[in-house]
C-alpha positions as CSV (number, residue, x, y, z in Angstrom):
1,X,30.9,4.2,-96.4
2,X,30.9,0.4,-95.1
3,X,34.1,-1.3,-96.2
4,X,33.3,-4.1,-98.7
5,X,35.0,-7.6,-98.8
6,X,34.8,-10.3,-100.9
7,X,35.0,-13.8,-100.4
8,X,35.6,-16.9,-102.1
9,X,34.6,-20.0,-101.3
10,X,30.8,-21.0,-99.5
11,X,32.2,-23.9,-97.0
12,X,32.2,-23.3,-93.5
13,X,35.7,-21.5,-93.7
14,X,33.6,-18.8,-96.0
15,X,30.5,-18.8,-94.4
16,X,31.9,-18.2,-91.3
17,X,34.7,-15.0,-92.2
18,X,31.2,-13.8,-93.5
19,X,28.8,-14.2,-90.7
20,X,32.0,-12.4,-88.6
21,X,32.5,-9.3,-90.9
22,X,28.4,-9.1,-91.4
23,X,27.8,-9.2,-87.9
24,X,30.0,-6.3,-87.8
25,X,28.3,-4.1,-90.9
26,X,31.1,-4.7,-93.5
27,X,29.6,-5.4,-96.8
28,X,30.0,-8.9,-97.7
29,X,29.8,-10.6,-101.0
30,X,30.6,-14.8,-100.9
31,X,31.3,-16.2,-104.5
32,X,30.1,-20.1,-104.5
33,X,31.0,-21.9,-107.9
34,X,28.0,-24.1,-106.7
35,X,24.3,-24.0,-106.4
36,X,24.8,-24.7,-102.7
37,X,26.7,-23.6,-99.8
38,X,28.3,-25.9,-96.3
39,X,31.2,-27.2,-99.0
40,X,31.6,-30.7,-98.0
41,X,29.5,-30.2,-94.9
42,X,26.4,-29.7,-96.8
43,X,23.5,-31.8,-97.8
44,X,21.3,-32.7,-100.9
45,X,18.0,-34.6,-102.3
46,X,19.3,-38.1,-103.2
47,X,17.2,-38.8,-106.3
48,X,15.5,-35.0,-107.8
49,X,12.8,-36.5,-109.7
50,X,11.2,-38.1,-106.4
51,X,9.9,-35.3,-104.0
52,X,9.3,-37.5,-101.6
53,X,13.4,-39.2,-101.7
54,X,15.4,-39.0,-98.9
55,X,18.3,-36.0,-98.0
56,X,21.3,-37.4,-97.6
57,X,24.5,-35.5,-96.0
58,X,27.5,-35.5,-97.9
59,X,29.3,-37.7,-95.2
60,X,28.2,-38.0,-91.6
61,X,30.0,-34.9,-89.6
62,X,30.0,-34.4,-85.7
63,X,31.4,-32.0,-83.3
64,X,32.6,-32.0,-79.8
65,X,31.2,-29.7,-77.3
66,X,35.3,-28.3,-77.4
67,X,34.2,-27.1,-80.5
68,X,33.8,-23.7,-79.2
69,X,34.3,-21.4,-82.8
70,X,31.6,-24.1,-84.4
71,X,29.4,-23.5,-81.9
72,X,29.6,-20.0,-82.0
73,X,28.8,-20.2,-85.7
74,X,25.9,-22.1,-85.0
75,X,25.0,-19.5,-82.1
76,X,25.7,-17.0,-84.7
77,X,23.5,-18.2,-87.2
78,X,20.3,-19.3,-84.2
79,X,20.7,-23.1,-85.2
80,X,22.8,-24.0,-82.6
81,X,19.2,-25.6,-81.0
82,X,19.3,-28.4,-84.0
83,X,23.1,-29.8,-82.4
84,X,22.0,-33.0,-80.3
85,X,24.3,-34.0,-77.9
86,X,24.9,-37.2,-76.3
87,X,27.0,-38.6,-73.3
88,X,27.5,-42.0,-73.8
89,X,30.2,-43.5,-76.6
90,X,29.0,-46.8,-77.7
91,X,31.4,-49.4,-78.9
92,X,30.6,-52.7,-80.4
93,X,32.8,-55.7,-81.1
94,X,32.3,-58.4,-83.5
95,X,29.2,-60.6,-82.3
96,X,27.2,-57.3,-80.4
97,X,29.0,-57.2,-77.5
98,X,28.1,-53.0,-76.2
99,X,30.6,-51.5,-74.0
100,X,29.2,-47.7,-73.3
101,X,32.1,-44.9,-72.1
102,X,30.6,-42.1,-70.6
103,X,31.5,-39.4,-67.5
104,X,30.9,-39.9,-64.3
105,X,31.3,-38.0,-60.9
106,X,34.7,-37.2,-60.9
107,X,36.5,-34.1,-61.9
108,X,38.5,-34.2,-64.9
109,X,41.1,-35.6,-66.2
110,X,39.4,-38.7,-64.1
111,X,35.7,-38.0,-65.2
112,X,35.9,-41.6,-67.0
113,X,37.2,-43.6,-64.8
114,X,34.4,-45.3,-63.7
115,X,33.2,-46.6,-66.7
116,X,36.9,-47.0,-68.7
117,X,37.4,-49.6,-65.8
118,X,34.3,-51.2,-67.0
119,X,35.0,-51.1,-71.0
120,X,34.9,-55.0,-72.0
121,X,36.5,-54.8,-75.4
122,X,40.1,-53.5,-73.8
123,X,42.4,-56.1,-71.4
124,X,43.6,-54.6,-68.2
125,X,47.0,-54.9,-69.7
126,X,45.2,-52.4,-72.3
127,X,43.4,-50.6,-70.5
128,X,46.8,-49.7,-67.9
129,X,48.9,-48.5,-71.9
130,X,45.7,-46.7,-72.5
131,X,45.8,-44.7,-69.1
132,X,49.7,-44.6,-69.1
133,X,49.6,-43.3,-72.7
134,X,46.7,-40.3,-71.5
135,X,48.7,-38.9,-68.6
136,X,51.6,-38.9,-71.0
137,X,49.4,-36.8,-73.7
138,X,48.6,-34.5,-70.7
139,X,51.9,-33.5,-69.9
140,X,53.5,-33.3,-73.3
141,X,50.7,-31.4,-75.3
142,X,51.4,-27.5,-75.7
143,X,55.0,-28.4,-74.2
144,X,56.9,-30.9,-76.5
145,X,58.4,-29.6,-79.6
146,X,58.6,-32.0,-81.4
147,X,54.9,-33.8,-82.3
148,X,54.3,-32.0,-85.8
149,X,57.5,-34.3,-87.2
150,X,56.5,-37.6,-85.5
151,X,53.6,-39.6,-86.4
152,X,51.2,-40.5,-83.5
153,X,51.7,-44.2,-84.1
154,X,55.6,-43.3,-83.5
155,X,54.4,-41.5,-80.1
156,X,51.9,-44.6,-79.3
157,X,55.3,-46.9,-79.9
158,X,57.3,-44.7,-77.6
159,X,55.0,-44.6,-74.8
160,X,55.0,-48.6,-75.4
161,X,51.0,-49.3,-75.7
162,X,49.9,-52.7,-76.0
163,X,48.7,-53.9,-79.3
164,X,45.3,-53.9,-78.2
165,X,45.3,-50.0,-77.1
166,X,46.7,-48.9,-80.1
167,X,44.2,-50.9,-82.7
168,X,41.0,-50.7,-80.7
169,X,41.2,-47.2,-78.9
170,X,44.0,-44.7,-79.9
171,X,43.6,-46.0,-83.6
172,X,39.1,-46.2,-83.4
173,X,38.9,-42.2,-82.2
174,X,41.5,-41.1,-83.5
175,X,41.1,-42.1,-87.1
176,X,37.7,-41.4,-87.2
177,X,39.0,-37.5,-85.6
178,X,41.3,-36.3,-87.5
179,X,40.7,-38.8,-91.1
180,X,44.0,-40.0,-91.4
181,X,45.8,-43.2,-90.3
182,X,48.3,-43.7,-87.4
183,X,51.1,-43.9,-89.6
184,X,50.5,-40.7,-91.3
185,X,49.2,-38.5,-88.7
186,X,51.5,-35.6,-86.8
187,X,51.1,-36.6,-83.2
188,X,50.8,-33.1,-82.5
189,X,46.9,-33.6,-84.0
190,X,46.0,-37.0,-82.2
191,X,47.5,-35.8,-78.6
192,X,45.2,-32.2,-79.2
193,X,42.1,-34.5,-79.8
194,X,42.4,-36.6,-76.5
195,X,44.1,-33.2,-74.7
196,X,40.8,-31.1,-75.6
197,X,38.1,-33.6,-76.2
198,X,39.0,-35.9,-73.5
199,X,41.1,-34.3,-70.8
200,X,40.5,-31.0,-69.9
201,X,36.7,-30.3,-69.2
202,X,34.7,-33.3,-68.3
203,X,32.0,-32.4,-70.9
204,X,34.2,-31.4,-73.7
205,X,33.8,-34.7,-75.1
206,X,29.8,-35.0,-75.6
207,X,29.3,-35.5,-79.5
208,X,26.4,-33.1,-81.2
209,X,24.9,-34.8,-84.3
210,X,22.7,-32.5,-86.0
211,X,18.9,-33.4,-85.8
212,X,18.7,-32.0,-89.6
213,X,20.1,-32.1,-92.8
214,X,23.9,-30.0,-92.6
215,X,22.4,-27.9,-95.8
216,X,19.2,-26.7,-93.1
217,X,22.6,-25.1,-90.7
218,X,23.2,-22.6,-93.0
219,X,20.1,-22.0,-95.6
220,X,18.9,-18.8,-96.8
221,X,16.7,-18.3,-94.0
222,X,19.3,-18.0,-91.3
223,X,21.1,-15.4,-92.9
224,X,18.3,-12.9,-93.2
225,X,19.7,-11.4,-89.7
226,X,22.3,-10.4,-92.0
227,X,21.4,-7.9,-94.5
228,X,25.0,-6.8,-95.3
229,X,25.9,-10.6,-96.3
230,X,25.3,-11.0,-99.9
231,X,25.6,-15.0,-101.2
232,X,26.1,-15.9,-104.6
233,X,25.8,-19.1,-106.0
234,X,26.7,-20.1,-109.2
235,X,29.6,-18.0,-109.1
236,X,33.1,-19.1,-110.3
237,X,35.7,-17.3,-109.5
238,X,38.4,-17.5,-112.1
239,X,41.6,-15.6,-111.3
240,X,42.6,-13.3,-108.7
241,X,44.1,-10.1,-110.0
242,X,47.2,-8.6,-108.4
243,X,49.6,-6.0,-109.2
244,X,52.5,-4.9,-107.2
245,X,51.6,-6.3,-103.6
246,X,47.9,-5.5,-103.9
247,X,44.8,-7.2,-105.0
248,X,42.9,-5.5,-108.0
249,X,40.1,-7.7,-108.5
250,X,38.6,-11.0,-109.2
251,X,37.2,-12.3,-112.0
252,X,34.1,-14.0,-111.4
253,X,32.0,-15.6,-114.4
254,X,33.9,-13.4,-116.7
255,X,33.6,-10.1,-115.0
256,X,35.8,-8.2,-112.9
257,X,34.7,-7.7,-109.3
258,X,36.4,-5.3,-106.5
259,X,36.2,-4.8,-103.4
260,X,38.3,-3.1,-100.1
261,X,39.8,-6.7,-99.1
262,X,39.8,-10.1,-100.2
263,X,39.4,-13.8,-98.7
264,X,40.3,-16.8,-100.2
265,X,38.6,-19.5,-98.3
266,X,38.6,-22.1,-101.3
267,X,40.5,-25.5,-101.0
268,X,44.1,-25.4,-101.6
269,X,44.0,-27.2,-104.6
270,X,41.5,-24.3,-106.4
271,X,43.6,-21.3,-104.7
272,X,46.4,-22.8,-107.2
273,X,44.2,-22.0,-109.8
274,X,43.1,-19.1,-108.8
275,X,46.2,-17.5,-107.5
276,X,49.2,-19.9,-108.1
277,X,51.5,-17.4,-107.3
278,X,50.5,-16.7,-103.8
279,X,51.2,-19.6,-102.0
280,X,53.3,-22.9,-102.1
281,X,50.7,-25.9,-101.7
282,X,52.8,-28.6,-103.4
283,X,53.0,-30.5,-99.6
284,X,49.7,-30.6,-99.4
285,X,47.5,-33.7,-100.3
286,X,43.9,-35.1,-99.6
287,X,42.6,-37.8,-97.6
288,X,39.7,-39.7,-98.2
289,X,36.1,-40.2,-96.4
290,X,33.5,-42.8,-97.6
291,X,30.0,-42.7,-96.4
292,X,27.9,-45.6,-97.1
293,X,23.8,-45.2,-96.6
294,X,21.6,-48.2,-95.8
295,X,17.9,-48.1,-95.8
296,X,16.1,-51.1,-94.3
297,X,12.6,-52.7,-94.1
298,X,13.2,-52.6,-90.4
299,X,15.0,-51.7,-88.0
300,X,18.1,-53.2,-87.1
301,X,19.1,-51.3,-83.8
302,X,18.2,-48.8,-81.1
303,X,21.6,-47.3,-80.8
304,X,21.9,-43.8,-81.7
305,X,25.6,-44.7,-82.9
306,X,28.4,-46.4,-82.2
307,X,31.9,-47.1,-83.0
308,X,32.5,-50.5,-84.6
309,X,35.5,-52.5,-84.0
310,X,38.2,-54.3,-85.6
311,X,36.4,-54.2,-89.2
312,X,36.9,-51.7,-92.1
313,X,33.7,-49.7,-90.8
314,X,34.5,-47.2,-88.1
315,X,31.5,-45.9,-87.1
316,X,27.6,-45.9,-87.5
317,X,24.9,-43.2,-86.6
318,X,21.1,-43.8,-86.7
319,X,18.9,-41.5,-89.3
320,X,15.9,-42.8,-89.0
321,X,14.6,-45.1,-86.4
322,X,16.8,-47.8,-87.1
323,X,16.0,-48.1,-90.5
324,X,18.2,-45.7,-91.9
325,X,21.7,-46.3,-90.8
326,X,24.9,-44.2,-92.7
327,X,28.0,-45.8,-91.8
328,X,31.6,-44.1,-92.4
329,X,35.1,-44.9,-93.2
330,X,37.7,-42.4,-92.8
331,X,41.2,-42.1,-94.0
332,X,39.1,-44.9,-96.8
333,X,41.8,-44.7,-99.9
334,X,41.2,-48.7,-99.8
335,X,37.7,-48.2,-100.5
336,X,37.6,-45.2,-103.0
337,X,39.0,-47.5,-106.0
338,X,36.4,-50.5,-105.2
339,X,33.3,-50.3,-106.9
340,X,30.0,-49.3,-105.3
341,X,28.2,-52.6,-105.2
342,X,31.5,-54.2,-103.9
343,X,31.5,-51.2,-101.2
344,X,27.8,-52.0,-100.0
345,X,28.5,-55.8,-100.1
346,X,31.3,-55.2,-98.1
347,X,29.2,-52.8,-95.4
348,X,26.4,-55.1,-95.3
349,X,28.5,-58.2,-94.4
350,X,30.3,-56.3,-91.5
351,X,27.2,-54.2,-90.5
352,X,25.7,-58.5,-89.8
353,X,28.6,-59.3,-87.5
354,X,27.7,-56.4,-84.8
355,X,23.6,-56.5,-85.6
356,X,22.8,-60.0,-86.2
357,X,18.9,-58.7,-87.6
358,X,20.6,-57.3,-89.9
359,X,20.7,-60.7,-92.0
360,X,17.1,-60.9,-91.3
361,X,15.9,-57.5,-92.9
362,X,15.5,-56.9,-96.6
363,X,17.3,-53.6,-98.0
364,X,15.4,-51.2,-99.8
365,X,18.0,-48.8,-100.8
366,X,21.8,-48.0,-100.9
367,X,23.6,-45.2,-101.5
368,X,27.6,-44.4,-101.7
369,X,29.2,-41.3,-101.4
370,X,33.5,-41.3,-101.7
371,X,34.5,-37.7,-100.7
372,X,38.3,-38.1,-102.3
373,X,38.9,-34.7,-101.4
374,X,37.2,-35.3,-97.9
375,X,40.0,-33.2,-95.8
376,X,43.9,-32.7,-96.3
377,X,45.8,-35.0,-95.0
378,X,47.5,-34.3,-91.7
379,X,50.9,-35.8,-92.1
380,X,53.7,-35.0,-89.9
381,X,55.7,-32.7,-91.0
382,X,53.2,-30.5,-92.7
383,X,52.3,-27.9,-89.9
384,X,54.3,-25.3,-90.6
385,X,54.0,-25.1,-94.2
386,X,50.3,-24.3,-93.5
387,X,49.7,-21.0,-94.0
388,X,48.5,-18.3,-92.0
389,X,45.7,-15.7,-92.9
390,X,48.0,-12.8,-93.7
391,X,49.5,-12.6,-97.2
392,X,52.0,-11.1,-98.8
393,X,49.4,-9.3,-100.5
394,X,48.4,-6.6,-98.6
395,X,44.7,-7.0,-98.8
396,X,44.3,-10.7,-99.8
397,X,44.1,-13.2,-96.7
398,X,43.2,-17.0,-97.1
399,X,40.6,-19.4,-94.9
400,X,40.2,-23.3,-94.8
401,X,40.7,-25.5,-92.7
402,X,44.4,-26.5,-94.2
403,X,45.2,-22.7,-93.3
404,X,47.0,-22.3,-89.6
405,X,44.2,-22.3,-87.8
406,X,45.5,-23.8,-84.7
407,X,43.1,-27.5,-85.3
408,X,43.4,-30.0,-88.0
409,X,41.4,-30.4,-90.9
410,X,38.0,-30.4,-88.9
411,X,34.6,-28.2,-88.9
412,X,35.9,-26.3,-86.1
413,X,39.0,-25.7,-87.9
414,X,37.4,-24.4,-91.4
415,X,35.5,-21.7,-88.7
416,X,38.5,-20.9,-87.0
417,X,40.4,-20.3,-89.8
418,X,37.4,-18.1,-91.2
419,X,37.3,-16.0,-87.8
420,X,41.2,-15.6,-87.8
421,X,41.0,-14.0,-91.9
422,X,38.1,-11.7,-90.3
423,X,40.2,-10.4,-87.8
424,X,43.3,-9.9,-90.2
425,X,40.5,-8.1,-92.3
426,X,39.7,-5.8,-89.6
427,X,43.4,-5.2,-88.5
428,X,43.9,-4.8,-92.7
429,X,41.3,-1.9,-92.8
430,X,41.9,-0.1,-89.7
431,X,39.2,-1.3,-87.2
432,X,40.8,-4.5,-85.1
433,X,38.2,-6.8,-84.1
434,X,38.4,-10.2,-82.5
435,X,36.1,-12.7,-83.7
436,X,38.0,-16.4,-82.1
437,X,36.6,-18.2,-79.3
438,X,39.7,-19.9,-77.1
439,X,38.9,-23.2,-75.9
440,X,39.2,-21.3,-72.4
441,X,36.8,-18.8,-73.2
């Protein structure tokens, strides 16, 4: 008989230990207390009564081709054809001024060289701190000991970048990457993001957007391939039952369901609920995303994207020919108290300052969306109380992307995280597999 697993939670953490163990024939059942699955990487109709409304993600989410687990998830799943990548990074200052970063012919780590020398928002005083500070996060990622317990703007201080550097390059990316602020951050997460996405293969830092709504990535038709995966919505899990170092049960909607092992890939703050006894999350703590949606008589720009500079909006990404633009604020706990017509006042006077049509255009609709409990927050400090997939319970593992998955709190980490509590499942039940892609693979 096919050993049976059950797992809780339907983000990507979930979705993906199930796509792992189904792709291996182990009966899978997936508990989601929602009508939908992706978690906060999912999508939805932004007014039900109108067929014809727009769907909205949750919050904008990208990936770097070093996202090698998400990608396999994708591959796993045949959407990995809907990820659009580009090459070029467009930033824009105050007034329109475009500087584009992109690769050139050079190997890496110099594959920017060419155009970083060209980058008009940065001084050359910058732009010398920027490089100095790069060879330094070579050198000292995967060797320096001490990153988790500094914050990255401590390292940036160290390695004595200019003013300029930090606010309008380490701070723009790195914010935006990890969704927490320089002061916060472990430097062990910011020095990973340039080490990986900017360092070590010249195309590792192309950015896929998906061409479709995140809920399309992972509907019911694309897991039809996987006849032993069995996805319930609607389904709350209550309480975990466990008795003398095993797992009995859960209860779900009242009833008590079993199974051979057990995943909990739901947010730390539910897996207190559910099992408060099985591990500590008092340290942990969320950090913020806000995602505001603009629709326009017409357009405003051609751009695809772009990072925006030295204003309280990070970044914006083109839905719909200019016309639809979602811009995003990470790390936003300034803007998750602030009412939602002070929040779209506030976008639409910044959004003027970098596309000057903008004033010029009448605004049809606008839409907020504050995801409080975007991500945990990636403080320093905080990396070894994350946990790893094994329990103390003998058939009760954990996934999400606060887990130890080796990446912060990121889509590529929820998947890792799922394809490391697969393989504990395997190792748990007798037949090892090995389900994680290395960023060398």
């Amino acid at each position: 008989m096919p050993k049976t697993v059950a797992v809780v939670g339907g983000g990507l953490a979930g979705l993906a230990t199930a796509v792992a163990l189904g792709s291996s024939d182990y009966q899978v059942r997936l508990f989601e207390a929602r009508p939908f699955v992706g978690g906060r990487a999912t999508s939805y109709p932004l007014n039900t009564a109108d067929d014809n409304g727009p769907t909205i993600d949750n919050c904008q989410h990208v990936l770097l081709r070093c996202c090698t687990n998400l990608l396999d998830f994708y591959a796993r799943l045949g959407v990995r054809d809907k990820i659009q990548f580009s090459r070029e990074f467009y930033w824009i200052e105050p007034g329109g001024r475009v500087s584009v970063m992109k690769r050139g012919l050079l190997p890496a780590p110099l594959h920017f060289a060419g155009s970083f020398a060209k980058l008009k928002f940065l001084s050359w005083g910058d732009k010398l701190a920027v490089a100095s500070g790069l060879l330094a996060a070579r050198y000292e990622y995967g060797t320096r000991t001490d990153l988790d317990r500094i914050t990255m703007l401590d390292w940036l201080r160290e390695k004595k970048q200019t003013p300029g550097a930090i606010e309008r390059f380490w701070r723009q990316v790195l914010v935006s990457a990890i969704n927490e602020d320089l002061e916060r951050m472990a430097a062990l997460h910011g020095l990973q993001v340039f080490y990986l996405g900017f360092l070590k293969k010249a195309d590792a830092y192309e950015m896929g957007v998906p061409a479709v709504p995140l809920g399309e990535l992972y509907s019911e038709d694309v897991w039809r391939e996987y006849s032993t995966v069995a996805i319930e919505h609607r389904a709350t899990v209550e309480q975990a039952r466990i008795q003398d170092g095993h797992a009995l049960g859960l209860v779900v909607n009242g009833e008590c369901v079993t199974a051979d092992a057990y995943v909990m890939a739901a947010p730390f703050e539910r897996l207190a609920k559910i099992a408060p006894e099985l591990v500590d999350v008092s340290a942990f703590s969320h950090s913020p995303i806000t995602g505001i949606h603009l629709w326009f008589d017409k357009p405003i720009t051609e751009l695809p994207h772009a990072t925006l500079l030295d204003r309280t909006i990070q970044w914006m990404f083109n839905k719909g020919e200019g016309r639809h633009i979602q811009l995003v604020v990470s790390a936003s706990r300034k803007l998750t108290e602030m009412p939602r017509a002070d929040v779209i006042k506030l976008a639409l006077e910044e959004l003027k300052e970098f596309f000057p049509y903008c004033g010029e255009v009448k605004v049809e609709r606008a839409h907020v969306v504050k995801e409080v409990r975007a991500t945990f927050s990636a403080g320093a400090g905080l990396e070894e109380k994350r946990p790893v997939s094994a329990t103390a319970i003998s058939n009760l593992f954990l996934a999400g992307d606060w887990t130890r998955s080796g990446w912060p709190a990121t889509m590529e980490g929820a998947v890792r995280s799922g394809y490391l509590a697969a393989e504990a499942v395997t190792r748990a039940l007798g037949a090892p597999q090995r389900f994680l892609k290395e960023e060398t693979d």
